[in-house]
MARBA-3410 file (N, C-alpha, C, O; in Angstrom, 1 decimal):
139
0.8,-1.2,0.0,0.0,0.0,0.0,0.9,1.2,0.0,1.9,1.4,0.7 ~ 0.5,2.0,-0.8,0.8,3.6,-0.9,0.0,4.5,-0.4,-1.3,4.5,-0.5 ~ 0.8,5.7,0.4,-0.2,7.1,0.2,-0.6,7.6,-0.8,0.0,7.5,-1.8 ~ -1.7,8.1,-0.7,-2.2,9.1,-2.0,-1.6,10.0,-2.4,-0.8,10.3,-1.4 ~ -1.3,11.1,-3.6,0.0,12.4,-3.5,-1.1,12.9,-4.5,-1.9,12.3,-5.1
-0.9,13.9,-4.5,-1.5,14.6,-5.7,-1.7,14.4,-7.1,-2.5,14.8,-7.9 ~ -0.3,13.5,-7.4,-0.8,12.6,-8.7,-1.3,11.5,-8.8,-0.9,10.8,-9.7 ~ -2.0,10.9,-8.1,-2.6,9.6,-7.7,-3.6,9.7,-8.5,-3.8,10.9,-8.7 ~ -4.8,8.5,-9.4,-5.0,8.7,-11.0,-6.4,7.8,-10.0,-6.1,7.6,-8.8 ~ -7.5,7.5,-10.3,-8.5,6.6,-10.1,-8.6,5.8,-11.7,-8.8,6.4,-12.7
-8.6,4.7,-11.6,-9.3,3.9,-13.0,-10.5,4.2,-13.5,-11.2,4.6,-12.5 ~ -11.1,4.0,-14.6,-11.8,3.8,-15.0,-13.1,3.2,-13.9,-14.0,4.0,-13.5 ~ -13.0,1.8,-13.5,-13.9,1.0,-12.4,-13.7,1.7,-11.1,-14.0,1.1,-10.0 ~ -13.2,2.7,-11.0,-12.5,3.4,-9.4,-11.5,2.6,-8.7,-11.2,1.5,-9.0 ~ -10.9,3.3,-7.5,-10.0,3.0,-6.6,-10.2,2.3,-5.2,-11.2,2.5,-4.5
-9.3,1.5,-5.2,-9.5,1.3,-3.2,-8.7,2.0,-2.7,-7.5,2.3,-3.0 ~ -9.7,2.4,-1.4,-8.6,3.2,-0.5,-8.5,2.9,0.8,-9.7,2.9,1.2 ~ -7.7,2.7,1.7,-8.3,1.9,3.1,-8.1,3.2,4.2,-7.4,4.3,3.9 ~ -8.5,3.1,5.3,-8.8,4.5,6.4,-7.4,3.7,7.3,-7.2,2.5,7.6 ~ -6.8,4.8,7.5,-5.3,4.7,8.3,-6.3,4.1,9.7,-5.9,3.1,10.4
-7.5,5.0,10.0,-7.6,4.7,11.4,-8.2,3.5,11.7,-7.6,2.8,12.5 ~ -9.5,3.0,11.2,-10.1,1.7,11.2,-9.9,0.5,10.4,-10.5,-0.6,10.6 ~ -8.5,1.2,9.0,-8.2,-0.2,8.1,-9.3,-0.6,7.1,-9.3,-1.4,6.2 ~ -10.7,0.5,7.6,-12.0,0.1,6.6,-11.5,0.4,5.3,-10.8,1.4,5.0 ~ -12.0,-0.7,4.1,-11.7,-0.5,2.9,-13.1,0.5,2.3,-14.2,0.4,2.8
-12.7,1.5,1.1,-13.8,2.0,0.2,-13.6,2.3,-1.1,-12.4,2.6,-1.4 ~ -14.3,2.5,-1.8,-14.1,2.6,-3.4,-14.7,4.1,-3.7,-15.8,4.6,-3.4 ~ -13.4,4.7,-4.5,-13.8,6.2,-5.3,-13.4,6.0,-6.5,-12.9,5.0,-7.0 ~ -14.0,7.6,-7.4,-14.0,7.2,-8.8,-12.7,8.1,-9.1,-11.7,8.0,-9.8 ~ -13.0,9.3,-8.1,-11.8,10.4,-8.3,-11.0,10.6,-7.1,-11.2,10.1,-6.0
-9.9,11.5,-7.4,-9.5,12.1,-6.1,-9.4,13.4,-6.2,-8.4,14.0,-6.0 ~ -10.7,14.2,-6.6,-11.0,15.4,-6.4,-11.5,15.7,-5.2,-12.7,16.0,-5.2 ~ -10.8,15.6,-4.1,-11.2,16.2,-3.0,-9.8,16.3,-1.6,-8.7,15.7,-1.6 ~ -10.2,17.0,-0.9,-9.0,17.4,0.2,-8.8,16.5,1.2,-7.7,16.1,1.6 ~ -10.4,16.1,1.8,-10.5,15.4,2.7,-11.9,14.4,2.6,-12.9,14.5,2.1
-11.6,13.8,3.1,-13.1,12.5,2.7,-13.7,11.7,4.2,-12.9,11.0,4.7 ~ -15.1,11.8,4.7,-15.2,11.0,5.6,-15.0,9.2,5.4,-14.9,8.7,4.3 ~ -15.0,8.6,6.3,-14.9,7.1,6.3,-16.0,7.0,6.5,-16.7,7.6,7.3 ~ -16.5,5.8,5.6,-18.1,5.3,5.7,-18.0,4.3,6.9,-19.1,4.1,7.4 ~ -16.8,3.6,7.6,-17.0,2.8,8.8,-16.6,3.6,9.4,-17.6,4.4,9.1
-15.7,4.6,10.4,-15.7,4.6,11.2,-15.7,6.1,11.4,-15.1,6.6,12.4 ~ -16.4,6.9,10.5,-17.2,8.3,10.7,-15.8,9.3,10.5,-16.1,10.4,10.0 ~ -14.4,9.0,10.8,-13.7,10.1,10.7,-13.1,10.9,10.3,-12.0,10.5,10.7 ~ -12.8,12.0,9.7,-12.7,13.0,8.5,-11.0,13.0,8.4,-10.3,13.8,9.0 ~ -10.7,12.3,7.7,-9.7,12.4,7.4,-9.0,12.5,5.8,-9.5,12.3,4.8
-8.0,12.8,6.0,-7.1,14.4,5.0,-6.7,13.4,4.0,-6.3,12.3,4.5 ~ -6.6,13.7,2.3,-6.7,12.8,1.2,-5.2,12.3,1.5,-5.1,11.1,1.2 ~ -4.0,12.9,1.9,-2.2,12.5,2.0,-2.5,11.5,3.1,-1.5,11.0,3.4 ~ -3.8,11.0,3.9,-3.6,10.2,5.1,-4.3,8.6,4.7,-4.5,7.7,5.6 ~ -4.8,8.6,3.3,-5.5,7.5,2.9,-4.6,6.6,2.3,-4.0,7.1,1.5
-4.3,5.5,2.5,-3.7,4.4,1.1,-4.6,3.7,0.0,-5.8,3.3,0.0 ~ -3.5,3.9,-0.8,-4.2,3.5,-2.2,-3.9,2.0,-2.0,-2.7,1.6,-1.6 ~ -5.1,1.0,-2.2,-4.8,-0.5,-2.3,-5.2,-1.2,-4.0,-6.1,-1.0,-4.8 ~ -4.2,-2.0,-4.1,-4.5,-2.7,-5.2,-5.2,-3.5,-5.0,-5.0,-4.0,-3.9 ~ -6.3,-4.0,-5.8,-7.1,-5.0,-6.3,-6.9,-5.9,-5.3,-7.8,-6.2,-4.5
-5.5,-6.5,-5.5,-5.3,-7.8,-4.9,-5.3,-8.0,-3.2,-5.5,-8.9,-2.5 ~ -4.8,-6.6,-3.0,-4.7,-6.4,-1.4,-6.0,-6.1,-0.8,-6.3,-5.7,0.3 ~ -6.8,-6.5,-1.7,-8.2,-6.3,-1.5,-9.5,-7.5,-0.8,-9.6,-8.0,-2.0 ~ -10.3,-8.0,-0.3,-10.8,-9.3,0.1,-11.8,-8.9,-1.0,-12.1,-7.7,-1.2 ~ -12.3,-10.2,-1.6,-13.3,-10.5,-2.4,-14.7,-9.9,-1.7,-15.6,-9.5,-2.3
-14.6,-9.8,-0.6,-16.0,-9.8,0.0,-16.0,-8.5,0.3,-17.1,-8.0,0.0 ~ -15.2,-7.8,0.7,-15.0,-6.3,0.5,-14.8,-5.6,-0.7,-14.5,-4.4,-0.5 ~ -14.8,-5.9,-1.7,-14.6,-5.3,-2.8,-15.9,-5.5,-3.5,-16.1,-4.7,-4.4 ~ -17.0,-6.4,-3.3,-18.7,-6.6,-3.4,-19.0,-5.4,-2.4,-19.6,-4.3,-2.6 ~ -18.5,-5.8,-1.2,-19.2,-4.6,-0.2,-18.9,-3.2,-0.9,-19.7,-2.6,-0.2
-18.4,-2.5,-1.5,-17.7,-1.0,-1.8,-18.4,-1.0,-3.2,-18.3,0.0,-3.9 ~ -19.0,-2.0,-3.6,-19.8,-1.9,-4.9,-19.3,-1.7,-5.8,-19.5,-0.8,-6.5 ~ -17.8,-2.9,-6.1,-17.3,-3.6,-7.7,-17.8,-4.8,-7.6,-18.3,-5.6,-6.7 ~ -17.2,-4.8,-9.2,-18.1,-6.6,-9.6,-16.2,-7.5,-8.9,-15.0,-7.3,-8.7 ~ -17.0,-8.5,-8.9,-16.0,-9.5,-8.3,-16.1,-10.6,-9.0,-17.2,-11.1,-9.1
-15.1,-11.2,-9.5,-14.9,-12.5,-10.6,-14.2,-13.2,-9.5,-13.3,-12.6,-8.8 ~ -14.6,-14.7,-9.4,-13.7,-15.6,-9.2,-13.8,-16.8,-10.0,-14.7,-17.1,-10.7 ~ -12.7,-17.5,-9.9,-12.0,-18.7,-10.4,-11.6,-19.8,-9.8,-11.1,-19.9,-8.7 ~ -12.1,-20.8,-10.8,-11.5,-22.2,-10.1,-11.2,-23.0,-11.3,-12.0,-23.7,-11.9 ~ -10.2,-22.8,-11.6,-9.9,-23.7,-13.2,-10.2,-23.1,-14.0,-9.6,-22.0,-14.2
-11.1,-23.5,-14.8,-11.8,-23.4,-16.1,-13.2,-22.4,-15.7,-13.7,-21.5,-16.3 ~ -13.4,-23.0,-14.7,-15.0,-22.4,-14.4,-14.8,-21.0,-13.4,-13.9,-21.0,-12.6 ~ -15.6,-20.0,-13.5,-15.6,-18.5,-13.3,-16.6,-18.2,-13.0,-17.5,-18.8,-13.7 ~ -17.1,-17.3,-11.9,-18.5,-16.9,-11.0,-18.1,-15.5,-10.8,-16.9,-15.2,-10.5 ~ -19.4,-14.4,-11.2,-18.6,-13.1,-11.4,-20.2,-12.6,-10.8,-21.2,-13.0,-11.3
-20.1,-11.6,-9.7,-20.9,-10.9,-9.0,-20.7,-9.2,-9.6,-19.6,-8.5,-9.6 ~ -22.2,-8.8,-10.2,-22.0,-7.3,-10.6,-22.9,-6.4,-9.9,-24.1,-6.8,-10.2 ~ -22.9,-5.5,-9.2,-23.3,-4.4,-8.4,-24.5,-4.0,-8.9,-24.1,-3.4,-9.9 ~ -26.2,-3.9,-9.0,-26.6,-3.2,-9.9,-28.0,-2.6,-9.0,-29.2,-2.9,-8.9 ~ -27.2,-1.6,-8.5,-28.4,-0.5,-7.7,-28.9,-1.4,-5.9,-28.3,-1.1,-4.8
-29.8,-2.2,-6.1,-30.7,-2.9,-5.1,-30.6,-3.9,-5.3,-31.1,-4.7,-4.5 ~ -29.9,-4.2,-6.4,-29.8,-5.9,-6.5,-28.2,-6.7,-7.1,-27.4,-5.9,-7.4 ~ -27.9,-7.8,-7.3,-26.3,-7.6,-7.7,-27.2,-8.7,-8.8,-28.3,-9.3,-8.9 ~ -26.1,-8.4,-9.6,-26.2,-9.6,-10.9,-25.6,-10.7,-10.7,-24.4,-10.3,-10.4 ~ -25.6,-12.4,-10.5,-24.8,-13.1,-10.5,-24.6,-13.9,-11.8,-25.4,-14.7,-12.2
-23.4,-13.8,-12.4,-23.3,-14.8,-13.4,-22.5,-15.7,-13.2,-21.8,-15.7,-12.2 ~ -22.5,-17.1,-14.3,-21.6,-18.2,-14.1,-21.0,-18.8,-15.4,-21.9,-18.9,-16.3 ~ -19.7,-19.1,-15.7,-19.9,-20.3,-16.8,-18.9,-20.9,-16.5,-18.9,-21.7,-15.5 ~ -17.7,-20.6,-17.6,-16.9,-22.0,-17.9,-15.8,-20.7,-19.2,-16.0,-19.7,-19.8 ~ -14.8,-21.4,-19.0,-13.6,-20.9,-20.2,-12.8,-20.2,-19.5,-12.9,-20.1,-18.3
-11.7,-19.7,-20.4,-9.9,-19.6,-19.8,-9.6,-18.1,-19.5,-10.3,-17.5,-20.3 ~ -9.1,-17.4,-19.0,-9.0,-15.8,-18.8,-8.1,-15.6,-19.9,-7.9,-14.4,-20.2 ~ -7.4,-16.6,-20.7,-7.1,-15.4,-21.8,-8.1,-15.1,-22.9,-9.1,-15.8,-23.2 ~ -7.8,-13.5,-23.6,-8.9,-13.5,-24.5,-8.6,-14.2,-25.3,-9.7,-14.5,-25.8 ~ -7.7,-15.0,-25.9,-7.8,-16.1,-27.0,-9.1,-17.4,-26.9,-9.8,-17.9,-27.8
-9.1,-17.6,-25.6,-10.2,-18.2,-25.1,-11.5,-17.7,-25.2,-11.6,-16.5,-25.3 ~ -12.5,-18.6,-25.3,-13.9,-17.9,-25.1,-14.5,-18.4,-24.1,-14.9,-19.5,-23.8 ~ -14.6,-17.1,-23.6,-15.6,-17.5,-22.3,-17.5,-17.7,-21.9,-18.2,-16.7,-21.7 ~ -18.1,-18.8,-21.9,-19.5,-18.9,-22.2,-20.1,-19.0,-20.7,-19.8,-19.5,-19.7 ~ -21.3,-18.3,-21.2,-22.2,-17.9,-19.8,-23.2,-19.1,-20.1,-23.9,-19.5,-21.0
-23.0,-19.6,-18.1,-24.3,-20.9,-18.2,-25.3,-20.4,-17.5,-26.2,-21.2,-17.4 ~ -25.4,-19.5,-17.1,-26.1,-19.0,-15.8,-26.3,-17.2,-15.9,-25.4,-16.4,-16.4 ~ -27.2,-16.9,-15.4,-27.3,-15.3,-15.2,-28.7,-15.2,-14.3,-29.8,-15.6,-14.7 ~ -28.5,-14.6,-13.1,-29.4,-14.6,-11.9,-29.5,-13.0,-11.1,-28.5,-12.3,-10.8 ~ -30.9,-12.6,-10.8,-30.6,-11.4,-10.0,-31.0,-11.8,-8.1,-32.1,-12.2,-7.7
-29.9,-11.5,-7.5,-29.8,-11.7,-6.4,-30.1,-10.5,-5.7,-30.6,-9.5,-6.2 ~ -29.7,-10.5,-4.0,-30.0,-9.3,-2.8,-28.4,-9.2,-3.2,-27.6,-9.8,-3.9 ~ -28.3,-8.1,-2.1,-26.7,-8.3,-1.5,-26.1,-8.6,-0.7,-24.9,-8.3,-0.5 ~ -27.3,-9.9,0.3,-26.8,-10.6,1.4,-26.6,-11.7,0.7,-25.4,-12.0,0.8 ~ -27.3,-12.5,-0.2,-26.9,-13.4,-0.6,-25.7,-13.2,-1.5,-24.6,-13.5,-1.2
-25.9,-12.7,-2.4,-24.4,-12.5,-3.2,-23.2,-12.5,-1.9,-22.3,-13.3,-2.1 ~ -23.2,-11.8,-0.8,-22.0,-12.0,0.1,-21.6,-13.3,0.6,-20.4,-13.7,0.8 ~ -22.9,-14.0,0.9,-23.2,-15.4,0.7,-22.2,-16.2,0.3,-21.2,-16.6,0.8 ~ -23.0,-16.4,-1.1,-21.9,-16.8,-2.4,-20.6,-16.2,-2.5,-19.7,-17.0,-2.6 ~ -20.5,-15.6,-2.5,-18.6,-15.3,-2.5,-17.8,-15.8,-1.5,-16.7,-16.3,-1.6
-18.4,-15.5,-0.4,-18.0,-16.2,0.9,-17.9,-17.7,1.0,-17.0,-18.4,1.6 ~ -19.0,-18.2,0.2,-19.0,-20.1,0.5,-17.8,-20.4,-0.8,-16.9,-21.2,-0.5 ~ -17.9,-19.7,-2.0,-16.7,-19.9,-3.3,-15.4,-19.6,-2.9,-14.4,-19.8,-3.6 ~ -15.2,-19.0,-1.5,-13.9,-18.6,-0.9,-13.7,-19.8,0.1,-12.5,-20.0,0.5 ~ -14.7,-20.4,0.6,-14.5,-21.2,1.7,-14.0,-22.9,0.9,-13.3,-23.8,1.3
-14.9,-22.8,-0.6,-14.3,-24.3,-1.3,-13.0,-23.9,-2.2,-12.8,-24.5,-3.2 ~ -12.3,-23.0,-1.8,-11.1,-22.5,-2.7,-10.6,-22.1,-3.9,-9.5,-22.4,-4.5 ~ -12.1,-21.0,-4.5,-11.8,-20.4,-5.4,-11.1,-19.1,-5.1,-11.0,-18.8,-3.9 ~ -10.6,-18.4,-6.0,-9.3,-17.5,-6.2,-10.0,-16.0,-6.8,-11.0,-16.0,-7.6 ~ -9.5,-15.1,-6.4,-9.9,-14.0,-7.2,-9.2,-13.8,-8.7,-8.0,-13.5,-8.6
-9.5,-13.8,-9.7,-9.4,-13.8,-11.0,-8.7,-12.4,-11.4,-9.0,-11.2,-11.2 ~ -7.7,-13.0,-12.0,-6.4,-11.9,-12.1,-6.4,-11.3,-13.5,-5.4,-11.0,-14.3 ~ -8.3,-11.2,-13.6,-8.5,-10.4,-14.7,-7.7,-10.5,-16.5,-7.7,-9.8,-17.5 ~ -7.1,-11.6,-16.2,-6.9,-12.1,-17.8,-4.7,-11.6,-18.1,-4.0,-11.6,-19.0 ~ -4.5,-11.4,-16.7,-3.0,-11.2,-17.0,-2.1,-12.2,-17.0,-2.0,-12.6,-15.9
-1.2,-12.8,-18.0,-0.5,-13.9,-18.3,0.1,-14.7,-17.0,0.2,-15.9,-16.7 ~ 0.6,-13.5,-16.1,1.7,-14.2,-15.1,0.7,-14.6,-14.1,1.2,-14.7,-12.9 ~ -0.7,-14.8,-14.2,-1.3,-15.4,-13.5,-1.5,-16.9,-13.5,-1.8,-17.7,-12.6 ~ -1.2,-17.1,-14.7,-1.2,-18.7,-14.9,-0.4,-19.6,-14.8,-0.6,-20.7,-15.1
END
């Protein structure tokens, strides 16, 4: 983890940022701002005092909680939770993270957001992996 500095960039799908004081993780789009409250633990603190976390330093179930989609993996087969207002999308199939591969959808379901936490949590407990989004040295 890094501090934030004034050239600190948000992606496209936003950033994680974790709170120095409670360790609570949250997701922004920008860092247009000075200072930002923590949604856990209420306290106002100053944008040079946040760390920037990568994806990976990230828990699957906290990165559903902060409202991104979350893909995991187990081989061949892939389960991908998407954020959508009041409800999350659950999809499922089968195929390889590279794009040479094609990846086919067997399933598509609209869930709560207790259960989707559910599911990611039981796919973490039979030892699926967070999906390293299609980059070679993952394989």
């Amino acid at each position: 983890m890094k501090l934030i500095t004034r050239h600190t960039r948000a992606p496209k799908a936003g950033a994680f940022i974790r709170c120095p004081y409670c360790e609570g993780v949250s997701r922004v789009t920008h860092f247009a701002w000075s200072a930002l409250g923590c949604e856990h633990c209420g306290e106002m603190v100053a944008k040079d005092r946040w760390a920037y976390c990568d994806r990976s330093e990230v828990a699957p179930v906290e990165i559903l909680k902060a409202g991104a989609p979350v893909t995991l993996r187990d081989g061949d087969e892939w389960c991908m939770w998407i954020p959508d207002r009041d409800r999350v999308i659950s999809m499922y199939g089968t195929g390889g993270s590279r794009s040479t591969m094609r990846n086919r959808v067997e399933g598509r379901i609209q869930v709560t957001p207790e259960v989707a936490l559910r599911q990611v949590q039981t796919h973490l407990e039979y030892g699926w992996k967070l999906d390293a989004r299609g980059r070679k040295d993952a394989e």
